[in-house]
C-alpha positions in Angstrom: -11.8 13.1 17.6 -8.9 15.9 17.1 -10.4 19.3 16.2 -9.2 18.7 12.4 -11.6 16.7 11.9 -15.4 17.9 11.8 -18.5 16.2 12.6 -20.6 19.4 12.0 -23.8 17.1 10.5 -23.7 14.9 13.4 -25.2 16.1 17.6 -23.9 14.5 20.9 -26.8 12.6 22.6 -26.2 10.5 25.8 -29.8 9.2 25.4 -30.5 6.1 23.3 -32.9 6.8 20.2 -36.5 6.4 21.0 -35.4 5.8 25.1 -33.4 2.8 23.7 -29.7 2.4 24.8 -26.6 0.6 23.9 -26.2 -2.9 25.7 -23.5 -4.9 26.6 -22.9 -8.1 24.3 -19.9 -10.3 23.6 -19.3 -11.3 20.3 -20.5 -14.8 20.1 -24.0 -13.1 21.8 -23.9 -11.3 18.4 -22.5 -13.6 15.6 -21.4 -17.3 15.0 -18.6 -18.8 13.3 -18.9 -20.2 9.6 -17.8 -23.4 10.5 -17.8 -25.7 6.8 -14.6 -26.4 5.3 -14.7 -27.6 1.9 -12.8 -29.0 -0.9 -12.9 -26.8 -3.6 -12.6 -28.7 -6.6 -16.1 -30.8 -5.1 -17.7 -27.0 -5.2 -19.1 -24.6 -7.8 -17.5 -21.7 -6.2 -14.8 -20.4 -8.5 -13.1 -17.6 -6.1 -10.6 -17.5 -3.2 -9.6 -15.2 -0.9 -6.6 -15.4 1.2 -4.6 -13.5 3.8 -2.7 -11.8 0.6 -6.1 -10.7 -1.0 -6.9 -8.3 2.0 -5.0 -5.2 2.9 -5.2 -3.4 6.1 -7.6 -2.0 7.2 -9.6 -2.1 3.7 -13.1 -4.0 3.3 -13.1 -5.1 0.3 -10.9 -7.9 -0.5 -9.6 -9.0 -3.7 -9.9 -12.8 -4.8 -7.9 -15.3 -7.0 -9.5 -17.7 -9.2 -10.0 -21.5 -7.4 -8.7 -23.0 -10.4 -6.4 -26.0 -9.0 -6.4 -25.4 -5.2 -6.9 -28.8 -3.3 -6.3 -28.1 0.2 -9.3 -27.4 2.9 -10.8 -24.5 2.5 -13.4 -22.1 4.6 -17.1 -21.4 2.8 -18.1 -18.1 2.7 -20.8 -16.2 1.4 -21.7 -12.3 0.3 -22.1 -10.4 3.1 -20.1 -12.8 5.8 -17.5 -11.0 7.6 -13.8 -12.4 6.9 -11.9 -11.7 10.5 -8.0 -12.7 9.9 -7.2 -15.2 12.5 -3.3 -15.8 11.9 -1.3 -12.9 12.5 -4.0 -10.1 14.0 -1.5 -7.6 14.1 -1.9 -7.2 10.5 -5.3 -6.0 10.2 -7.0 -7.8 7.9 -11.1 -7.8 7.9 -13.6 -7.0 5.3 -16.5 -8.2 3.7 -16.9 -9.9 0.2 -20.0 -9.4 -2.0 -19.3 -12.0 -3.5 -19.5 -16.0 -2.3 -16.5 -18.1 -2.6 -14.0 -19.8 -0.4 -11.1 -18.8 2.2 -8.3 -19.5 4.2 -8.7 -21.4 6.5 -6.4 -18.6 8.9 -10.0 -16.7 7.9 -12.7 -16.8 9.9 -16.1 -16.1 8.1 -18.3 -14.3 10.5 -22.2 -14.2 10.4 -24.2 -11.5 12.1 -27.1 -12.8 14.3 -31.2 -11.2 13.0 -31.1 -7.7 14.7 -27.7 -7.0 13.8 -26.4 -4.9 10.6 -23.4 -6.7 9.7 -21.8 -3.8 7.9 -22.0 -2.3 11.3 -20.4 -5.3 12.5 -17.6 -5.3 10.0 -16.7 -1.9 11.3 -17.0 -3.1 15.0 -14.1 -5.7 14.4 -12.2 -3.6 12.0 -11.3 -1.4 15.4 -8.4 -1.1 17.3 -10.2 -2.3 20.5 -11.2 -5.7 18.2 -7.2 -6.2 17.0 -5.8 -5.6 20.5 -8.4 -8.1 22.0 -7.2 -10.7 18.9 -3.5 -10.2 19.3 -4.2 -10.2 23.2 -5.6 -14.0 22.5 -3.3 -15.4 20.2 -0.9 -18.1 20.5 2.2 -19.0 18.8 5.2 -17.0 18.8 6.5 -17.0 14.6 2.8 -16.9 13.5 0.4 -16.0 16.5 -3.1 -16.8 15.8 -6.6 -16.1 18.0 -9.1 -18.9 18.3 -12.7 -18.4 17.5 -13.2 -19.8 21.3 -11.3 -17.2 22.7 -11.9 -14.3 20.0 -15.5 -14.7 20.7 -15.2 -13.0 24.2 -14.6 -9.5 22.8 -16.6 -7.3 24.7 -18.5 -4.4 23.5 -21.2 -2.2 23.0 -23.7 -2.2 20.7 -26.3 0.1 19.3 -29.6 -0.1 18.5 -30.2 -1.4 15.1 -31.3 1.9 13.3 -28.1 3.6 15.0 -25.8 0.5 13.5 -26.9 1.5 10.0 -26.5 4.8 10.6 -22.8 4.4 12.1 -22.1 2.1 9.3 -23.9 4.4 6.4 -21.4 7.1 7.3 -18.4 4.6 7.6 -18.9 3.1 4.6 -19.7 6.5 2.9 -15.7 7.5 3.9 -14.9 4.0 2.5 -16.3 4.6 -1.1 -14.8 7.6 -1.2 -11.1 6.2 0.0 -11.9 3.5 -3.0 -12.8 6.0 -5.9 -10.0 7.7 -4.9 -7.1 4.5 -5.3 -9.3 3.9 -8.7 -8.2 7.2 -9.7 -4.8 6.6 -8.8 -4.7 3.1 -10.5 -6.1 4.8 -13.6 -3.4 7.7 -13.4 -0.5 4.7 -13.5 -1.8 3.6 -16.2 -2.1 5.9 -18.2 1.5 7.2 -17.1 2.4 3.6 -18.5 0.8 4.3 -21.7 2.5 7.8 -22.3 5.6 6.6 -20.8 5.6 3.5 -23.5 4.9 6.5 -26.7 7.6 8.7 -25.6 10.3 6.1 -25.3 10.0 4.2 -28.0 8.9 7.9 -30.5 10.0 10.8 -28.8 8.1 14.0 -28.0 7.7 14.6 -31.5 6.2 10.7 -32.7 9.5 10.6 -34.5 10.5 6.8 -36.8 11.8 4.8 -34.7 15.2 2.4 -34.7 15.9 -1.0 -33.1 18.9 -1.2 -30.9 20.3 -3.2 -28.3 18.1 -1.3 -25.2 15.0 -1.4 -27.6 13.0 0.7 -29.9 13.8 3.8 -29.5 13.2 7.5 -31.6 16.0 7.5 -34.7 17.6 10.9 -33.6 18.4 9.4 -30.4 22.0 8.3 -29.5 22.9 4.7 -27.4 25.7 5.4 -25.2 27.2 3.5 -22.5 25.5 4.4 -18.6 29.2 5.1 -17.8 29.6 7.7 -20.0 27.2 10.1 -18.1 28.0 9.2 -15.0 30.4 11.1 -13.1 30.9 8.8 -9.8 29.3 6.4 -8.1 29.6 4.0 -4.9 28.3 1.1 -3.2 26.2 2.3 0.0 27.8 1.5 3.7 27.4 -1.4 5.9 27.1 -0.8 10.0 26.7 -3.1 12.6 23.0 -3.2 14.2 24.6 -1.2 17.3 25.5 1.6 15.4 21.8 2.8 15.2 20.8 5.7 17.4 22.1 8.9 16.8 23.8 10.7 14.1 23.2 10.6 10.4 19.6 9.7 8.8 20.4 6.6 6.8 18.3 6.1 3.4 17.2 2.9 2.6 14.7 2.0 -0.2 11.8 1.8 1.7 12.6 5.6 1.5 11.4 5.7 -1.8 7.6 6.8 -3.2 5.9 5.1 -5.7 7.2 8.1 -7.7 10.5 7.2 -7.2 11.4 10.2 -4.8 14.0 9.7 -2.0 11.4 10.7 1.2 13.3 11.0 4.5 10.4 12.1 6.4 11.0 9.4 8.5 14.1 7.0 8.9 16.4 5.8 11.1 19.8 7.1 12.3 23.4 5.7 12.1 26.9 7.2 13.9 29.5 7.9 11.7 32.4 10.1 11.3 32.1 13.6 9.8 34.3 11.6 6.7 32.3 8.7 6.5 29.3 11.3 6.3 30.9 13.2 3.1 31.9 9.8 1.7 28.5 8.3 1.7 26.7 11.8 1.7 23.8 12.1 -0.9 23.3 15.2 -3.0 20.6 17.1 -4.9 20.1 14.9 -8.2 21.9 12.0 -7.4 20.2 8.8 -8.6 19.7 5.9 -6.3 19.7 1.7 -7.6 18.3 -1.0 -5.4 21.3 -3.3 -5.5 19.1 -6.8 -4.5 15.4 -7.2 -4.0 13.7 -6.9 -1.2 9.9 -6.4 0.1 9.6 -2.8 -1.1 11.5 -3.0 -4.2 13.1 -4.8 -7.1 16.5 -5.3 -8.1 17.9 -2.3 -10.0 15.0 0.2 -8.9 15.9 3.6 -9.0 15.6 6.7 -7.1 15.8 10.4 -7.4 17.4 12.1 -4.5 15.7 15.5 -3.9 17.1 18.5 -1.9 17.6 17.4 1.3 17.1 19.0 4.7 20.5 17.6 6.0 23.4 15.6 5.4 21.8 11.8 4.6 23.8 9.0 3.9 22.8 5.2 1.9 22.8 2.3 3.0 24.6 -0.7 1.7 22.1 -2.1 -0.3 22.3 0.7 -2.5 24.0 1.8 -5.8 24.6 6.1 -5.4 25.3 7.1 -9.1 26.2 11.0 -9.7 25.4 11.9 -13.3 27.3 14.5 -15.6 26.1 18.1 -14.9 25.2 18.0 -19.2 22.2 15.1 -18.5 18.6 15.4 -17.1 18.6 13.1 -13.9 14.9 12.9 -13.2 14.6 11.6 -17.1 16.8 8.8 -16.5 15.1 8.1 -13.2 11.7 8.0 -15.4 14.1 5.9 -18.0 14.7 2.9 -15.9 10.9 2.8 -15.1 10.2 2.9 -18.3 9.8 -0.2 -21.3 13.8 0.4 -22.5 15.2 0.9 -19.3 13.4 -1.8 -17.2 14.0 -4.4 -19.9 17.8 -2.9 -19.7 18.4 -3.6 -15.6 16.6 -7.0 -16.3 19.1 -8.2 -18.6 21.6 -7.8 -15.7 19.6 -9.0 -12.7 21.3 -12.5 -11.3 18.9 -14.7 -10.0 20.4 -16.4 -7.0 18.8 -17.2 -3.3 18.2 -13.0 -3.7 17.8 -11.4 -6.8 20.4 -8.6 -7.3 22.4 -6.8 -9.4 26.4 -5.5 -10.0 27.3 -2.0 -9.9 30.1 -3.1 -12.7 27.2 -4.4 -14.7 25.1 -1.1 -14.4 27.7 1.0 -15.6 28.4 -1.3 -18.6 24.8 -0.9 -19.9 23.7 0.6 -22.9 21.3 3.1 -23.0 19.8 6.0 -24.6 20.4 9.6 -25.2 18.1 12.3 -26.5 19.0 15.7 -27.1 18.7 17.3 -23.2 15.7 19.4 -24.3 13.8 16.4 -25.0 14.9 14.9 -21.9 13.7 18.1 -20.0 10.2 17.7 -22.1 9.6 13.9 -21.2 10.9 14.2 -17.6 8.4 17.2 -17.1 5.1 15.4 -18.6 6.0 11.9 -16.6 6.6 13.9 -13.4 3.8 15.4 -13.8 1.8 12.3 -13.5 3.9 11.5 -10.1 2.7 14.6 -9.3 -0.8 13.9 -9.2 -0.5 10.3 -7.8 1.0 11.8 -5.2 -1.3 14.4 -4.8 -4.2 11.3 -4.8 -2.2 9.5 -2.1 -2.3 12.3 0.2 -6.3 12.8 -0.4 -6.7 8.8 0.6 -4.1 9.3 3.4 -7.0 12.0 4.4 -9.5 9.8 3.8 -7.8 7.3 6.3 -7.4 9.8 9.1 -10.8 10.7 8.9 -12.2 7.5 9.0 -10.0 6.6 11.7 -11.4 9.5 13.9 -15.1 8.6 12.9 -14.9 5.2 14.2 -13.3 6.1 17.2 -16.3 8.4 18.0 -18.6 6.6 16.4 -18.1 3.5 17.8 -17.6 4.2 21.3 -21.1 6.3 21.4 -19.2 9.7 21.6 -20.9 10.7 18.9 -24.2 9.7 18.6 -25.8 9.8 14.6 -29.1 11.1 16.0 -29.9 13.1 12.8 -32.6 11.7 11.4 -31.5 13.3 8.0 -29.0 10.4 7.6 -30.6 8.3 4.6 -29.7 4.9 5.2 -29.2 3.4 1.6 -30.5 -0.1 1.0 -26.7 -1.5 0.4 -26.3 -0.9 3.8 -30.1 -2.0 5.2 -29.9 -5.3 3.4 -27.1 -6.6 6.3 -29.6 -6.4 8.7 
């Protein structure tokens, strides 16, 4: 573990608890496959998780209601460990209190008497687990493992009282990492809901007017998006081969959840110095996703903070320059918002990929408060962003720290010989 991170409640130990050391087992010495598959209609089992319900490197998955699903399913039950099969590289484990049914690219995993299955969960939640699933996967578009293969992984396990221990502490990082994204959830929302009051009644609850964009506050003007807009231009295009060296190149998977340009890390592109002040962004600029794709929408937008060098934008971007008279970062909060989403959703074409028309985003109508308002409602929405981000750094925390702990943890680097470790029954009742 890196010296960041401390383990000060925790002592090294070489020696087993009570003379007793870790042993040598394979997984299938250890565990067994849930091996019925079911149809779920001929079931009273009214949840189902799939690959889509579990996120990396998370254990607790979400579900989907069974409703009219007919094909084969996997039975699980609360407690059973679900082990991703297809696609390994992914991630995906965790354990459902809850029993339902599952992929069948889901293995359901039952720990063998002596063995804490939360322990277990965090045992193949490891990067030594993945590498050994990936390692034994077949199929080139989607690889999968095979439980006769996957079975095999090697390792070394505690003894029992040291598995709960290992896995009291892991899961006690895990709660923590979920309070925290409940917080975050909770913040959105309520951004949503103070977001919703401010556009449609201003800072000062004003009577409102129905307009083309929506209901909006009665003092405020509707102007066309060209009006404030000083320029604006479609993003470039480069051959693959033009990567390496050069220019950082913003794309949207650049941008937050808070809608801030992050450059942190991104690619590079080689262009001339005029191609570099041509499709250079600035300080307040506004950036529009001009088609969907897996991080964004069509017609997201950006804010473009200062930058530490000359970045250019991509070709699937809109760069639109506002008028120097006009609160950028209220506009960016604008076309999240209720009246400016339902704006860029008027003009979105749905074809084989949603997108939308840089013509048709300067045509749209949309509204104007006085710029002391805007400053007012740009300050208390961004100050919601603030704190989301904020959260996301804590979890990203979290993350590191957990990653750390089960590296020592796991291994038997660290040993969790303090007997001071109270091992709750949540974590008892899985052997």
């Amino acid at each position: 573990m890196s010296e960041e991170v401390g383990l000060d409640e925790f002592q090294d130990n070489i020696e087993g608890e009570q003379g007793q050391k870790w042993r040598e087992v394979r997984l299938e010495d250890v565990s067994r496959k849930r091996s019925e598959n079911v149809d779920p209609q001929e079931f009273n089992l009214d949840r189902h998780v799939g690959l889509e319900h579990i996120d990396p490197n998370t254990p607790y998955p979400e579900w989907e209601p069974v409703d009219s699903l007919s094909s084969t399913k996997r039975r699980f039950e609360a407690g059973d460990i679900l082990f991703a099969k297809l696609r390994p590289n992914l991630e995906k484990s965790a354990q459902p209190g809850f029993e339902g049914v599952a992929s069948t690219d889901i293995f359901p995993i039952i720990a063998e008497e002596g063995i804490n299955s939360k322990y277990l969960l965090y045992r193949l939640s490891s990067k030594s687990a993945y590498d050994y699933a990936r390692r034994t996967s077949a199929g080139t578009r989607m690889p999968r493992t095979s439980w006769n293969l996957f079975s095999n992984f090697g390792f070394d396990l505690p003894p029992l009282e040291e598995q709960r221990r290992i896995a009291t502490v892991l899961d006690d990082v895990d709660q923590a990492i979920q309070k925290t994204e409940e917080i975050i959830e909770k913040t959105k929302r309520l951004k949503k809901g103070v977001a919703q009051n401010l556009f449609h009644y201003g800072v000062d609850e004003e009577i409102t007017k129905q307009t083309w964009p929506g209901k909006i506050p009665k003092s405020w003007d509707v102007i066309q998006f060209s009006e404030i807009v000083e320029s604006n231009r479609n993003g470039l295009y480069k051959s693959e081969d033009a990567y390496g060296e050069g220019y950082p190149i913003a794309k949207m998977g650049n941008a937050l959840e808070n809608r801030v340009l992050d450059m942190s890390s991104a690619d590079r592109l080689e262009l001339t110095e005029n191609e570099g002040e041509k499709y250079g962004l600035q300080k307040d600029d506004l950036i529009f996703a001009r088609r969907a794709q897996e991080v964004s929408a069509a017609g997201d937008c950006c804010y473009v903070p200062k930058l530490d060098e000359l970045t250019v934008f991509e070709s699937s971007l809109i760069r639109v320059r506002l008028t120097e008279d006009v609160n950028p970062k209220f506009y960016v909060q604008y076309f999240e918002g209720p009246v400016g989403s339902n704006s860029i959703e008027r003009i979105v074409t749905e074809t084989s990929i949603s997108g939308i028309a840089t013509s048709d985003l300067l045509d749209l109508k949309v509204a104007l408060p006085s710029i002391e308002e805007q400053n007012k409602i740009a300050s208390i929405l961004w100050d919601f962003d603030e704190q989301v981000k904020a959260l996301r750094n804590e979890a990203e925390q979290y993350n590191y720290f957990k990653q750390g702990l089960m590296q020592d943890l796991l291994s038997g680097t660290v040993r969790t010989t303090d007997t001071n470790i109270e091992v709750p029954k949540e974590i008892a009742q899985h052997g």
